[in-house]
DSSP file (Angstrom, degrees, kcal/mol; ACC not computed):
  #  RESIDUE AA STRUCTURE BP1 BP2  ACC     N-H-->O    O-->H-N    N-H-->O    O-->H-N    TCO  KAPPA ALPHA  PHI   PSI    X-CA   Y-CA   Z-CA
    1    1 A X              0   0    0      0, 0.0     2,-0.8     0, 0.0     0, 0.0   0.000 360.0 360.0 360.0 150.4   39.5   11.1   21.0
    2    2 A X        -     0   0    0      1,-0.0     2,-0.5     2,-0.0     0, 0.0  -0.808 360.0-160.6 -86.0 100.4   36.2   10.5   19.6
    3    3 A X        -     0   0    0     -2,-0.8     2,-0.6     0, 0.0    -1,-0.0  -0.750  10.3-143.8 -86.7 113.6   36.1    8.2   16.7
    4    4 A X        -     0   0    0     -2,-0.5     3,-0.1     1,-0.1    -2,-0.0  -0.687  34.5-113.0 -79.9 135.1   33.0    8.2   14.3
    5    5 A X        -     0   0    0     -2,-0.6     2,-0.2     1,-0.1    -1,-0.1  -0.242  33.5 -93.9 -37.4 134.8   32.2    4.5   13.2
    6    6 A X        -     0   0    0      1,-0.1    -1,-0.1    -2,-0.0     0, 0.0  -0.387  50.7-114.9 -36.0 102.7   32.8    3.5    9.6
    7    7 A X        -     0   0    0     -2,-0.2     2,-0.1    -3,-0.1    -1,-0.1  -0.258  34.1-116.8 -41.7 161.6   28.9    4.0    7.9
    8    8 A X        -     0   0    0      1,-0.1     2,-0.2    -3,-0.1     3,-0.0  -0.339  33.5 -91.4 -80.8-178.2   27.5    0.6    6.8
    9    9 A X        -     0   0    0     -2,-0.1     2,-0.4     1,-0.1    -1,-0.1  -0.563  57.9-104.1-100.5 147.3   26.8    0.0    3.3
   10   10 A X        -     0   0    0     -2,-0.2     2,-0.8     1,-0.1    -1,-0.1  -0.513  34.9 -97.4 -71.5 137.3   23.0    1.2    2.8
   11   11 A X        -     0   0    0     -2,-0.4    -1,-0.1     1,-0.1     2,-0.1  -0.425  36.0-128.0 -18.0  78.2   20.1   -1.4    2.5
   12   12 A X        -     0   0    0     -2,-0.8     2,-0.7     1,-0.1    -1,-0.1  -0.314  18.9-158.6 -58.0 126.0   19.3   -1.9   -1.4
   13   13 A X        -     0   0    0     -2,-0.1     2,-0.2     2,-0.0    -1,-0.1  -0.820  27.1-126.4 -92.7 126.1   15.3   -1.3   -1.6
   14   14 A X        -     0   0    0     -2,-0.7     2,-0.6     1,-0.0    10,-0.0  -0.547  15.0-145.7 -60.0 145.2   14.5   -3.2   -5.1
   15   15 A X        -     0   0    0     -2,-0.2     2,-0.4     2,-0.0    -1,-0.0  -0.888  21.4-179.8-104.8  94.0   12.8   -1.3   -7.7
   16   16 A X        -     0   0    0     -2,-0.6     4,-0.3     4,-0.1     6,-0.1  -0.843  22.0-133.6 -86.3 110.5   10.5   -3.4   -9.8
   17   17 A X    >   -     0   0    0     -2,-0.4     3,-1.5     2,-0.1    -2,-0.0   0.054  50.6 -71.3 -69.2 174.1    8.3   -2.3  -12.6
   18   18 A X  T 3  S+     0   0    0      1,-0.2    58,-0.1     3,-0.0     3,-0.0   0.314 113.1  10.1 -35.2 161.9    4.9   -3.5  -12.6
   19   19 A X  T 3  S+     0   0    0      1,-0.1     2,-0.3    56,-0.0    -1,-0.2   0.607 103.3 103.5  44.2  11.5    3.7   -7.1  -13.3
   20   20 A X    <   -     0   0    0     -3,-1.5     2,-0.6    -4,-0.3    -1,-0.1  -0.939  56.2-160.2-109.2 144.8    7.7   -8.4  -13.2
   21   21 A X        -     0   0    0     -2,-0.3     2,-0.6    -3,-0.0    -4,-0.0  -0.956   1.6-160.5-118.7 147.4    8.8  -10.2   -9.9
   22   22 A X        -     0   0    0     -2,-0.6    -2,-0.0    -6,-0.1    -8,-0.0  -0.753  23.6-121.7-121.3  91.3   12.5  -10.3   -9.2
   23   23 A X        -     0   0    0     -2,-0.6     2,-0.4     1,-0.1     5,-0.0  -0.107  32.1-172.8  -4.7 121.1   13.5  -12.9   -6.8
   24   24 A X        -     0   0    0    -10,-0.0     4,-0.4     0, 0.0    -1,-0.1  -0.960  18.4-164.9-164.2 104.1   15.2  -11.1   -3.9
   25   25 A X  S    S+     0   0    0     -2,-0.4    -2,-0.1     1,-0.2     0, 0.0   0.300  96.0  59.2 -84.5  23.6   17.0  -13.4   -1.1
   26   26 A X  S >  S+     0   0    0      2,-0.1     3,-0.7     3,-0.0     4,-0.4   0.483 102.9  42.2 -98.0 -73.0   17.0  -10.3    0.7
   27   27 A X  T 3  S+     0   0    0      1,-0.3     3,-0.3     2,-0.2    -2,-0.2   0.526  97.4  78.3 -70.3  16.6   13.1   -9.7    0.9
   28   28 A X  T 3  S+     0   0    0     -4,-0.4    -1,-0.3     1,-0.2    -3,-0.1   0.619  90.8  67.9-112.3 -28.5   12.6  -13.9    1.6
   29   29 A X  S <  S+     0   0    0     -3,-0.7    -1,-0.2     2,-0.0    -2,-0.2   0.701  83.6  80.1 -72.9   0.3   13.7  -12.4    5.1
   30   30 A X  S    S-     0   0    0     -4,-0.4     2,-0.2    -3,-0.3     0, 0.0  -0.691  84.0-111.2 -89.8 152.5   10.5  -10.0    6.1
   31   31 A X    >   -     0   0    0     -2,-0.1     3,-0.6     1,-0.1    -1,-0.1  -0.388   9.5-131.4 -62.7 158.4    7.7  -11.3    7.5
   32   32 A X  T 3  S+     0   0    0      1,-0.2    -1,-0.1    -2,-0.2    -2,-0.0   0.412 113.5  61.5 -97.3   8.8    4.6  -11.3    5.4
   33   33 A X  T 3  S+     0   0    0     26,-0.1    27,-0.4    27,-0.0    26,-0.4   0.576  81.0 108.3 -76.3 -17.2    3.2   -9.8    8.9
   34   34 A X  S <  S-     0   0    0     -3,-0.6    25,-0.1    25,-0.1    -4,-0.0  -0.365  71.6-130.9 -83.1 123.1    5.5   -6.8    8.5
   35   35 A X        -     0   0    0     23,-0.1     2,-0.2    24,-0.1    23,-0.2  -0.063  30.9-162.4 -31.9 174.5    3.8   -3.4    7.6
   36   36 A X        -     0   0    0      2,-0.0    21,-3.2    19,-0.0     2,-0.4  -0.863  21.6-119.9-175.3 152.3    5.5   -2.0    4.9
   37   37 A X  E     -A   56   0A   0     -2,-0.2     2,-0.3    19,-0.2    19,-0.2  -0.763  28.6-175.0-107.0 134.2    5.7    1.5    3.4
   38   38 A X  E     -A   55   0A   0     17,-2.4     2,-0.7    -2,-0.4    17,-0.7  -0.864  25.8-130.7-121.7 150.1    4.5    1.9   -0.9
   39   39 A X  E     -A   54   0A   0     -2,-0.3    15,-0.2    15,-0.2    14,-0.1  -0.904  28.6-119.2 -99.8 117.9    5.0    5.4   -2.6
   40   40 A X        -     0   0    0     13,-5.1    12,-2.3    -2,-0.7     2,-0.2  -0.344  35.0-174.7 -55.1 140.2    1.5    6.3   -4.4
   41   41 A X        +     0   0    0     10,-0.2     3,-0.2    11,-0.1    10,-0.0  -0.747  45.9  16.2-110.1 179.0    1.9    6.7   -7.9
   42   42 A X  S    S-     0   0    0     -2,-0.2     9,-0.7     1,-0.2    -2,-0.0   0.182  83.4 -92.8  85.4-178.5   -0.7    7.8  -10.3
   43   43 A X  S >  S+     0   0    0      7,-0.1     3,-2.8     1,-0.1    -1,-0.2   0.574  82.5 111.4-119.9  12.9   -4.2    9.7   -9.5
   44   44 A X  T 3  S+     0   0    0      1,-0.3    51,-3.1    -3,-0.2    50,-1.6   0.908  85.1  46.8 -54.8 -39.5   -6.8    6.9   -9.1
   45   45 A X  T 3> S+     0   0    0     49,-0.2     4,-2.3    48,-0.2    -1,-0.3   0.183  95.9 168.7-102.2  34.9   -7.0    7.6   -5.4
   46   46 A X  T <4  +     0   0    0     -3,-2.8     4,-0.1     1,-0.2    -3,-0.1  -0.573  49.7  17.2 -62.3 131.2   -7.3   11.4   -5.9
   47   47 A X  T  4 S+     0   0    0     -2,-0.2    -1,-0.2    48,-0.1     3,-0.1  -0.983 126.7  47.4-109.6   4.4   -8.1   13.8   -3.8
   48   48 A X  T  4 S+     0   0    0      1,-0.2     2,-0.7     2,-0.0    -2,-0.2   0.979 123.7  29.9 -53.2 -50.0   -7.5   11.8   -0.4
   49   49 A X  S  < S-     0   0    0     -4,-2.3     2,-0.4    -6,-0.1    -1,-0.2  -0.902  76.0-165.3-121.6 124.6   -4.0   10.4   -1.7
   50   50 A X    >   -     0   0    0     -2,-0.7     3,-2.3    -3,-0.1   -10,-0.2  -0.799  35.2 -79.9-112.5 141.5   -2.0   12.3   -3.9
   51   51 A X  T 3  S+     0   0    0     -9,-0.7   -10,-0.2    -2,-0.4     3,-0.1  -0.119 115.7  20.0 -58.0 148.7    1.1   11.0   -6.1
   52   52 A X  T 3  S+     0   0    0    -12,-2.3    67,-0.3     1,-0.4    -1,-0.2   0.158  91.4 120.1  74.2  -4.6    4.3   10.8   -4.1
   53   53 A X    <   -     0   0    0     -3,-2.3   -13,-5.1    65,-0.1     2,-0.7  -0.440  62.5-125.0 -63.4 136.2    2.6   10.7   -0.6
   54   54 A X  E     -A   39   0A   0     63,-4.6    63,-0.3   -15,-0.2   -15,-0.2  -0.764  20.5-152.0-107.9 118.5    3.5    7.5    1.1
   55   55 A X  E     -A   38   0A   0     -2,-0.7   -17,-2.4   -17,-0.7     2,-0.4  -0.613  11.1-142.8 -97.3 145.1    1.3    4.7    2.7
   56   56 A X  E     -AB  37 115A   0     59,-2.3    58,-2.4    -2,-0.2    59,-0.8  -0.716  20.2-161.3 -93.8 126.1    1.7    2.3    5.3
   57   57 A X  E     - B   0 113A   0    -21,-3.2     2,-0.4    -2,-0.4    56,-0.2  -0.798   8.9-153.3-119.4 118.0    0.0   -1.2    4.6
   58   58 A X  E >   - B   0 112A   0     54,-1.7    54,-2.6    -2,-0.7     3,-0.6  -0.579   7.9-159.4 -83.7 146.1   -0.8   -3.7    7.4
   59   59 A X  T 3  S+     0   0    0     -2,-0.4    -1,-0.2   -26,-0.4   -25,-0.1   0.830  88.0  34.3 -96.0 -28.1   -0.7   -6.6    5.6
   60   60 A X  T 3  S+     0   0    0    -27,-0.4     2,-0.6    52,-0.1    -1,-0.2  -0.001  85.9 128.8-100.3  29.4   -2.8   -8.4    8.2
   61   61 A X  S <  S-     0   0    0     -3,-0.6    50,-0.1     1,-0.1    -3,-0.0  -0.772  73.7 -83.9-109.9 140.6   -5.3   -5.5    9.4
   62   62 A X        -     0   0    0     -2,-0.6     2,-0.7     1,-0.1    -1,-0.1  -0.054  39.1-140.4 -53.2 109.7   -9.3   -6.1    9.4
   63   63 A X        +     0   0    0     43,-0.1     2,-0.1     4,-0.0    -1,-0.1  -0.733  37.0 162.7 -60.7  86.2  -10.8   -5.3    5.6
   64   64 A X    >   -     0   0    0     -2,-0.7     3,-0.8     1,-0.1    18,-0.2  -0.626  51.3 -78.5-109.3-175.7  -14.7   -3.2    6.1
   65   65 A X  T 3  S+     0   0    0      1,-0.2    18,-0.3    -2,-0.1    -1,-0.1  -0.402 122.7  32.9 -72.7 147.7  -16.6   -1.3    4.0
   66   66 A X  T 3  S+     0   0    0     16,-2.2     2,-0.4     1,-0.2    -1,-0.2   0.336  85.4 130.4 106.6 -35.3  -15.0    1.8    3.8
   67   67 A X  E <   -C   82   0A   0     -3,-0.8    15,-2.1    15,-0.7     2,-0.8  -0.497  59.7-124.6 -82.8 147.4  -11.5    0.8    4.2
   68   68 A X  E     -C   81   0A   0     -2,-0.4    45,-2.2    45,-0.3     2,-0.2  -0.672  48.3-170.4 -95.1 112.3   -8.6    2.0    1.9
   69   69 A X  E     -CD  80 112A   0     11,-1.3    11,-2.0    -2,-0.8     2,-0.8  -0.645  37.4-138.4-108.0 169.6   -6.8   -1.6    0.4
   70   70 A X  E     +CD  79 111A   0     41,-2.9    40,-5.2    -2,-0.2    41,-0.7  -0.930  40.3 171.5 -99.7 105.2   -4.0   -3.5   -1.4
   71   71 A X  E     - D   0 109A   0      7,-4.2     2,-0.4    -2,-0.8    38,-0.2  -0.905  32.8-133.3-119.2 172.0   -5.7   -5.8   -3.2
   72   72 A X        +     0   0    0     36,-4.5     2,-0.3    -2,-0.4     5,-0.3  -0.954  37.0 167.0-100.4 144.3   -4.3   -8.5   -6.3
   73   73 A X  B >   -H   76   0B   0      3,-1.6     3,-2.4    -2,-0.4     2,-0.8  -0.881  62.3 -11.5-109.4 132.4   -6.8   -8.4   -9.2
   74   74 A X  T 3  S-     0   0    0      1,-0.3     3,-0.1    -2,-0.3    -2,-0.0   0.261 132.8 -50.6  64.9  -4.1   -6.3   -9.7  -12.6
   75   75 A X  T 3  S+     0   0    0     -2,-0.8     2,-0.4     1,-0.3    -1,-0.3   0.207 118.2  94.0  95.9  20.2   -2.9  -10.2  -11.8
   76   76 A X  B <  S-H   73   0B   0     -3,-2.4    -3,-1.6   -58,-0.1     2,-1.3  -0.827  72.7-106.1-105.5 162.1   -2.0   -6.6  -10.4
   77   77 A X        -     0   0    0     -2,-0.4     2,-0.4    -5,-0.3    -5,-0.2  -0.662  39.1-176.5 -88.6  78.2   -1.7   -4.6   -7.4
   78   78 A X        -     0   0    0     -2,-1.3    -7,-4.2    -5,-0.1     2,-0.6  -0.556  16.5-154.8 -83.2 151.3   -4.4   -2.2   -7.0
   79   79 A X  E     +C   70   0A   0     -2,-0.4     2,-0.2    -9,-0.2    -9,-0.2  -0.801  38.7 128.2 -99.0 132.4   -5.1    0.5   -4.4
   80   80 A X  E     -C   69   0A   0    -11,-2.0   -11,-1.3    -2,-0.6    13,-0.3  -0.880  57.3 -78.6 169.7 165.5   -8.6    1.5   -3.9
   81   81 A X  E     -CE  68  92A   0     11,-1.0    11,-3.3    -2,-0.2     2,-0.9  -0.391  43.7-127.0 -91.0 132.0  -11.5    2.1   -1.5
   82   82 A X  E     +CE  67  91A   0    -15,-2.1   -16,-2.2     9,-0.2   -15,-0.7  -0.685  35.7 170.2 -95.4 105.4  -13.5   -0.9   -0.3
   83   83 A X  E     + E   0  90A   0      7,-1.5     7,-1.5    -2,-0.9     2,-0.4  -0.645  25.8  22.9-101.8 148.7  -17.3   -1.0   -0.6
   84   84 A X        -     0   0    0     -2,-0.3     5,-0.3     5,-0.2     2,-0.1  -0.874  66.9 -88.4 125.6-167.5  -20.0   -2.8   -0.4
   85   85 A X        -     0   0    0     -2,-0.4     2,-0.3     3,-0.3     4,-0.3  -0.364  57.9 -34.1-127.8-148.7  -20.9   -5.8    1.5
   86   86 A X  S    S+     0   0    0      2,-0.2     2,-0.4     1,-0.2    -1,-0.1  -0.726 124.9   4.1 -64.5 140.2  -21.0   -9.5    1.6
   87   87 A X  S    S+     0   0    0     17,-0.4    -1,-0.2    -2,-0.3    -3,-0.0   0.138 129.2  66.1  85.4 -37.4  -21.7  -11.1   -1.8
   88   88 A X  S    S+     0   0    0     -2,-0.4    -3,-0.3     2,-0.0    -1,-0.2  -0.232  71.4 160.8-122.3  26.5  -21.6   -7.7   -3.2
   89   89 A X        +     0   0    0     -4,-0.3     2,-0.3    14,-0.3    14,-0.3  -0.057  10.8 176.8 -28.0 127.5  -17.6   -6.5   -2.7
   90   90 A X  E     -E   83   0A   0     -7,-1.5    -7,-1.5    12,-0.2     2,-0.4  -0.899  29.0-144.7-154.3 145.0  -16.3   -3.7   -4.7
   91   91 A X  E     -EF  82 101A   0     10,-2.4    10,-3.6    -2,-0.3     2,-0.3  -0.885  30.8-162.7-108.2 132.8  -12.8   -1.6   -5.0
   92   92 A X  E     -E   81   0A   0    -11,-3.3   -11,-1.0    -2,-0.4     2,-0.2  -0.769   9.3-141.2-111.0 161.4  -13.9    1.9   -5.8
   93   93 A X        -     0   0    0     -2,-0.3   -48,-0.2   -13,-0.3     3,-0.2  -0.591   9.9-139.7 -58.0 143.2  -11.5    4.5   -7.2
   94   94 A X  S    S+     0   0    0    -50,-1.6     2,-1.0     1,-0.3   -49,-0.2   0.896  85.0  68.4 -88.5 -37.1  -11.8    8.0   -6.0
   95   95 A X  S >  S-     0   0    0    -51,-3.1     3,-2.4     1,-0.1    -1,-0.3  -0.733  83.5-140.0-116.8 116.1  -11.4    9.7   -8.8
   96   96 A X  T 3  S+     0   0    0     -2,-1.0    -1,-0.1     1,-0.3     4,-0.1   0.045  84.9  83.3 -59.8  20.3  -14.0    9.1  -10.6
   97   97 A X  T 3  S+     0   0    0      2,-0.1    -1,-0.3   -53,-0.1     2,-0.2   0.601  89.6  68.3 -62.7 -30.0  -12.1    8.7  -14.3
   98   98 A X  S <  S-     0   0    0     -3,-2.4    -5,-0.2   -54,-0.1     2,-0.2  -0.715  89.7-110.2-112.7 169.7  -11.3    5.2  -13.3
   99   99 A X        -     0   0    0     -2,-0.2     2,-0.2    -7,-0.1    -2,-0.1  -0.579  22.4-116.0-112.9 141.4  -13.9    2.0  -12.9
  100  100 A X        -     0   0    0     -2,-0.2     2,-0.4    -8,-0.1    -8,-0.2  -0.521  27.3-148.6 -83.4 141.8  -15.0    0.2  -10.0
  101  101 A X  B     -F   91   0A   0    -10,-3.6   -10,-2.4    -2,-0.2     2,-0.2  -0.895   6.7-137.2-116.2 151.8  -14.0   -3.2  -10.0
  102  102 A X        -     0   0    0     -2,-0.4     2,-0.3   -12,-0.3   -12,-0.2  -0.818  16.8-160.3-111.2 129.8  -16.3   -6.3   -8.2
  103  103 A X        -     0   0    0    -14,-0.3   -14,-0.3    -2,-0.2   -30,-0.0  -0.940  23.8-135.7-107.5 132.4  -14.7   -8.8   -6.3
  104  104 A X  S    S-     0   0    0     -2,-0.3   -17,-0.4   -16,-0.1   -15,-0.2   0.913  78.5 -29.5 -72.4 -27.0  -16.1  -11.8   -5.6
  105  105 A X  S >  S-     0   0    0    -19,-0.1     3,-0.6   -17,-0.1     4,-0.2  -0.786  70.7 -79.9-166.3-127.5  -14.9  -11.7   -1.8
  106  106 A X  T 3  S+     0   0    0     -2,-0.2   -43,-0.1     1,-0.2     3,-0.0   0.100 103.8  92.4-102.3  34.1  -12.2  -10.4    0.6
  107  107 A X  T 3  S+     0   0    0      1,-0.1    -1,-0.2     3,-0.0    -3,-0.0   0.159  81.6  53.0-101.9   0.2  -10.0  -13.1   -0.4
  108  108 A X  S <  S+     0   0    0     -3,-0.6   -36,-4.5   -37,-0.0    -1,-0.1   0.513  86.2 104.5-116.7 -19.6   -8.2  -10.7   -3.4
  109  109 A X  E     + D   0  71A   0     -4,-0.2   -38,-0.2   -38,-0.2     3,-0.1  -0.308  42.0 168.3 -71.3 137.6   -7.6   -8.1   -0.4
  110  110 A X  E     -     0   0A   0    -40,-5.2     2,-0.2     1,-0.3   -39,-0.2   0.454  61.7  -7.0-130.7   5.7   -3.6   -8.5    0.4
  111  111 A X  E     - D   0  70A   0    -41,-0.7   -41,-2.9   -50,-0.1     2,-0.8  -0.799  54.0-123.9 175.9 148.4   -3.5   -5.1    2.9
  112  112 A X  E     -BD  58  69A   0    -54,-2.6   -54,-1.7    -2,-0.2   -43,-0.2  -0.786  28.3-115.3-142.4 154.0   -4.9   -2.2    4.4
  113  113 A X  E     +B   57   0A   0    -45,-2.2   -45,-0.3    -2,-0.8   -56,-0.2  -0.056  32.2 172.8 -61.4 144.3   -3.9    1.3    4.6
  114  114 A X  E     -     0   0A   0    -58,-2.4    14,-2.5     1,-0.7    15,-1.2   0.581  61.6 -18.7-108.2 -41.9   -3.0    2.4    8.1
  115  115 A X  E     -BG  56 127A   0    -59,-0.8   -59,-2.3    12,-0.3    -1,-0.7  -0.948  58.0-141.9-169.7 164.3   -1.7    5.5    7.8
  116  116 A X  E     - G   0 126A   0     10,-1.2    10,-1.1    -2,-0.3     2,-0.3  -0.887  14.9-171.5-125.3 153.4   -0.2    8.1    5.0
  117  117 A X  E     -     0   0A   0    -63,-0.3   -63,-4.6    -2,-0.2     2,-0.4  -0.990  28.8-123.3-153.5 152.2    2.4   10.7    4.9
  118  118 A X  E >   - G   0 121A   0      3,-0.5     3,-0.9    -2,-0.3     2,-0.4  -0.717  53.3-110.4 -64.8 127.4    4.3   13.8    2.8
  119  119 A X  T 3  S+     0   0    0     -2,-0.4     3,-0.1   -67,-0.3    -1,-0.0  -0.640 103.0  13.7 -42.2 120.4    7.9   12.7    2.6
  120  120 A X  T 3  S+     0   0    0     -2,-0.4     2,-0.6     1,-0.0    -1,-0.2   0.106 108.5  90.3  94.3  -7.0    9.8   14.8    4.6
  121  121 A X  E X   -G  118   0A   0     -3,-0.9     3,-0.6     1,-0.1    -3,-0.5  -0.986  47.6-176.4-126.7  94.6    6.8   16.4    6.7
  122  122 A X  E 3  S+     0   0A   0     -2,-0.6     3,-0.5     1,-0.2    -1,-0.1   0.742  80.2  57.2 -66.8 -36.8    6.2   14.5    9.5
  123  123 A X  E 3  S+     0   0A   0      1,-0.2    -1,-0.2    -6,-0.0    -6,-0.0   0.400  90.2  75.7 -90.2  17.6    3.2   16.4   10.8
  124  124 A X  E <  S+     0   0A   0     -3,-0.6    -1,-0.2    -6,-0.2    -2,-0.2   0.860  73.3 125.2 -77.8 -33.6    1.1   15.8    7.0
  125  125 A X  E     -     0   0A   0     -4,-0.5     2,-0.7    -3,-0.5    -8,-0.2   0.098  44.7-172.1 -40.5 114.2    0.7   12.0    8.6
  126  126 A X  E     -G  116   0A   0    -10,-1.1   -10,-1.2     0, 0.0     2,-0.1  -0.896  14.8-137.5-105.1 102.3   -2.8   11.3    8.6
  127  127 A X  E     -G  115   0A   0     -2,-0.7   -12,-0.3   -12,-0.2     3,-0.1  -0.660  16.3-176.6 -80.3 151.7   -3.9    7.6   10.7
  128  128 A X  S    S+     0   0    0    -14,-2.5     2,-0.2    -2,-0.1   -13,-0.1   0.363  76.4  45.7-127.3 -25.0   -6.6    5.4    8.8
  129  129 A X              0   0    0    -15,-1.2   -15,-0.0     1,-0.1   -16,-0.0  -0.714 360.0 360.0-105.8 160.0   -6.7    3.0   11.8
  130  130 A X              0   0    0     -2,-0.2    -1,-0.1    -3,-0.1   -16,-0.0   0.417 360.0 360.0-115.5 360.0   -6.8    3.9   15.6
């Protein structure tokens, strides 16, 4: 007879709200090389990324003008488009309701988007890298 294995207990993903960090002896195992998948919230990066679409962030992948990042600022994690040049760095917003913030250089950049997707719709995936 065929015997289904016992599930495992699922993974707990933490949920933290903004600006708290929660220790997690869990997450002290990934690499800080690792991609890793963030759910957009919000509309700042409207109409390219829409809330609840998910993106994949190489956490080590080459920052140009032009590229969609993770940066830290002020002590948060924004998403937003990078422009500009040397010396003259800036994270733009798409939708234009929110303000472009100047960085002084790619040293605030902590990832960049790789690719996006609809939850549950595999063929919405859209690549940002080749």
């Amino acid at each position: 007879m065929n015997e289904f294995p016992t599930p495992k207990k699922p993974f707990p993903i933490p949920v933290v709200p903004a600006g708290e960090s929660a220790p997690d002896a869990a997450l002290d195992h990934c690499s800080a090389a690792e991609p890793f998948a963030l759910m957009v919230l919000g509309d700042s990066m409207e109409p390219e990324f829409v809330e609840g679409e998910i993106i994949i962030v190489e956490p080590e992948g080459l920052a140009t003008a032009g590229s969609f990042v993770m940066a830290w600022l002020d002590g948060e994690w924004i998403f937003r488009q990078l422009v500009g040049g040397p010396g003259d760095w800036k994270l733009r917003p798409l939708n234009p309701k929110y303000p472009t913030a100047s960085i002084p250089d790619l040293s605030v950049i902590k990832g960049v988007i790789i690719q996006k997707s609809k939850p549950g719709r595999r063929k919405a995936a859209k690549r940002y890298v080749d």
